[in-house]
C-alpha positions as CSV (number, residue, x, y, z in Angstrom):
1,X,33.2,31.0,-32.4
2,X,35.6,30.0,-34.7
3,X,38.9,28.5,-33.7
4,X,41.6,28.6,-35.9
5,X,43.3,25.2,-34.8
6,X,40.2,23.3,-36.1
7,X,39.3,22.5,-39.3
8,X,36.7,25.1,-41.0
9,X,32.8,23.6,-41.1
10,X,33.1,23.7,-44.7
11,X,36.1,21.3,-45.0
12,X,33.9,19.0,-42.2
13,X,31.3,19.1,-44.2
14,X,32.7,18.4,-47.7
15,X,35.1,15.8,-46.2
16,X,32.4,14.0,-45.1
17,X,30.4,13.9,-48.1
18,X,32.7,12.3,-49.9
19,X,33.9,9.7,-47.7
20,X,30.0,9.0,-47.2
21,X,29.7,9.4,-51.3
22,X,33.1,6.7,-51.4
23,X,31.5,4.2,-49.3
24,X,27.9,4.3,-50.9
25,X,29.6,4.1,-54.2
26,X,31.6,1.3,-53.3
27,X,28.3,-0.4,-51.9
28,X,26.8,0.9,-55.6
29,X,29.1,-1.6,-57.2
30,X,28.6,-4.5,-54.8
31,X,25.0,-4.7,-55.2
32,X,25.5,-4.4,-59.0
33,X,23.6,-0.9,-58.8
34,X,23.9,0.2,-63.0
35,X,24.2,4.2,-61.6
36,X,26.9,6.3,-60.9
37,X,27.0,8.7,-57.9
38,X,26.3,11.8,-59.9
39,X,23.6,10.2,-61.6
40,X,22.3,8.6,-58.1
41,X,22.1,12.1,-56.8
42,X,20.5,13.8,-60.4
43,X,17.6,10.5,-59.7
44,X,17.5,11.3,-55.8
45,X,16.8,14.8,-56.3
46,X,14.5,14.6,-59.3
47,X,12.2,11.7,-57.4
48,X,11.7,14.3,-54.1
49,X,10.7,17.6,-56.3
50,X,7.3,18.7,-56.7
51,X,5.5,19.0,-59.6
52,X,6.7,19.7,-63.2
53,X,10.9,19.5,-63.3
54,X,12.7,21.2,-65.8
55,X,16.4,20.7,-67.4
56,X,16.9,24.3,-65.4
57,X,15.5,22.9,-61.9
58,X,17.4,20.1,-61.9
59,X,21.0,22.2,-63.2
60,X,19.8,24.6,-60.3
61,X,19.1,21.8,-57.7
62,X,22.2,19.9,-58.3
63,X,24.7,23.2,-58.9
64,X,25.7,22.3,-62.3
65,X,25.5,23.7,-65.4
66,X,22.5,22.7,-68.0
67,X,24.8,20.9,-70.5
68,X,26.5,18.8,-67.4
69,X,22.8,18.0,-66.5
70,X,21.6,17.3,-70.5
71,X,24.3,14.7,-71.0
72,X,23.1,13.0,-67.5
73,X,19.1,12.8,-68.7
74,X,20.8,12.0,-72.0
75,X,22.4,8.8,-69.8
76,X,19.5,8.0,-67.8
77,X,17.1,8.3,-70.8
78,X,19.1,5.5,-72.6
79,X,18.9,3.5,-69.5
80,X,15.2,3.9,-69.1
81,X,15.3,5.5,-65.9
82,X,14.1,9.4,-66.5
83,X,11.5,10.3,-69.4
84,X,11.3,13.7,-71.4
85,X,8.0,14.8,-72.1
86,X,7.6,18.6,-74.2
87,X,6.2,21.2,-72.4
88,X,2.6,22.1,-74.6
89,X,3.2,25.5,-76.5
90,X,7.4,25.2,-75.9
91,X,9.2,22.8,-78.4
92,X,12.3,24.1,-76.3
93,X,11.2,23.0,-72.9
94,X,10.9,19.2,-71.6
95,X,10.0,18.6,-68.1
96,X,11.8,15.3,-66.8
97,X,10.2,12.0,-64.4
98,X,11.5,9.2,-63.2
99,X,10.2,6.0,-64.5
100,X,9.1,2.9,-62.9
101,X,12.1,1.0,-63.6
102,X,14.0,4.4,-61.7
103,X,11.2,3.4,-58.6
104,X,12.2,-0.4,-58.8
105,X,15.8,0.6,-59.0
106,X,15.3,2.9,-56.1
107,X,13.7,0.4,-53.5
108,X,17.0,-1.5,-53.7
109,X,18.7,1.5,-53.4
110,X,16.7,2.4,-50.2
111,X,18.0,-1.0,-48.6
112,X,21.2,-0.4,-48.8
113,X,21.3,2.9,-48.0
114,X,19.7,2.1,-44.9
115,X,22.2,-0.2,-43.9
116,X,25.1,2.3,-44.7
117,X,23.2,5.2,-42.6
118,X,23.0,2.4,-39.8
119,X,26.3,2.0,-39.3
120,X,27.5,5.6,-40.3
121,X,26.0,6.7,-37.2
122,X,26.4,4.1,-34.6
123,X,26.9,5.5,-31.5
124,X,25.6,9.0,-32.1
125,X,22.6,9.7,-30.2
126,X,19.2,10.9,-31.4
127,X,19.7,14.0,-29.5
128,X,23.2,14.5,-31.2
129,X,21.7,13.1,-35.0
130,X,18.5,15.7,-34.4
131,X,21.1,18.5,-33.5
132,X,23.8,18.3,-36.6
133,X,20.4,18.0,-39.4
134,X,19.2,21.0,-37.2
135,X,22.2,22.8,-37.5
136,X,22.7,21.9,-41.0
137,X,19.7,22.7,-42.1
138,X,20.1,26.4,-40.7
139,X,23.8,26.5,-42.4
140,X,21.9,25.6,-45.5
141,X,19.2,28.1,-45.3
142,X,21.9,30.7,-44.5
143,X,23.7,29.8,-48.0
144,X,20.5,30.1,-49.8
145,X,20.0,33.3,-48.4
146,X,23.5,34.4,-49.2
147,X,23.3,32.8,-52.6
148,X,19.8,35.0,-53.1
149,X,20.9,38.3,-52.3
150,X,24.0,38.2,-55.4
């Protein structure tokens, strides 16, 4: 399956996440959007889990370490945009939310995205769009396996 004159999957992928990253940063400024791309992807992430998140969720969910991920809640804290709340019965353990002001922020953020996505995939068909999130979904899946099994 694999042909050595093309470009691995992995250099596709990671090529194209941050030319997508460049131009949704560059929209970021535009719009006057206060965030950074690392801290857009800390709030996207922390707004889709479930339940109580932890300092260690969100270090695993965005593959970096907990003191990368203190100094961002640190950042957003300041900014109003995440609140720590202690865990009852663990002084050592705060769960982290997003605020309102994050949920205001992020309905402006969902416009422009929108646009971006628009014309990222302008003539791609749905067939074609279904079929790469199928396939990287399962490429996905296949990592967390891999990454499971150490």
């Amino acid at each position: 399956m694999s042909n050595r004159t093309s470009p691995s999957i992995g250099y596709v992928i990671g090529t194209t996440r941050r030319l997508i990253l460049k131009v949704l940063g560059a929209a970021f400024v535009k719009h006057n959007i206060p965030i950074t791309i690392e801290q857009y992807i800390f709030l996207h992430g922390l707004r889709n889990m479930e339940g109580d998140v932890t300092q260690q969720d969100m270090a695993n969910h965005t593959c970096k370490d907990k003191s990368a991920v203190l100094r961002t809640i640190d950042i957003l804290e300041k900014q109003e945009l995440v609140k720590r709340s202690q865990v009852a019965g663990d002084r050592r353990k705060n769960t982290i939310s997003a605020t309102g002001k994050c949920d205001q922020l992020f309905d402006k953020i969902l416009q422009i995205e929108e646009g971006i996505f628009k014309a990222l995939t302008e003539e791609i068909s749905d067939a074609d769009y279904e079929t790469t999130l199928r396939v990287l979904g399962q490429i996905q899946q296949n990592a967390n396996t891999l990454q499971s099994s150490k």
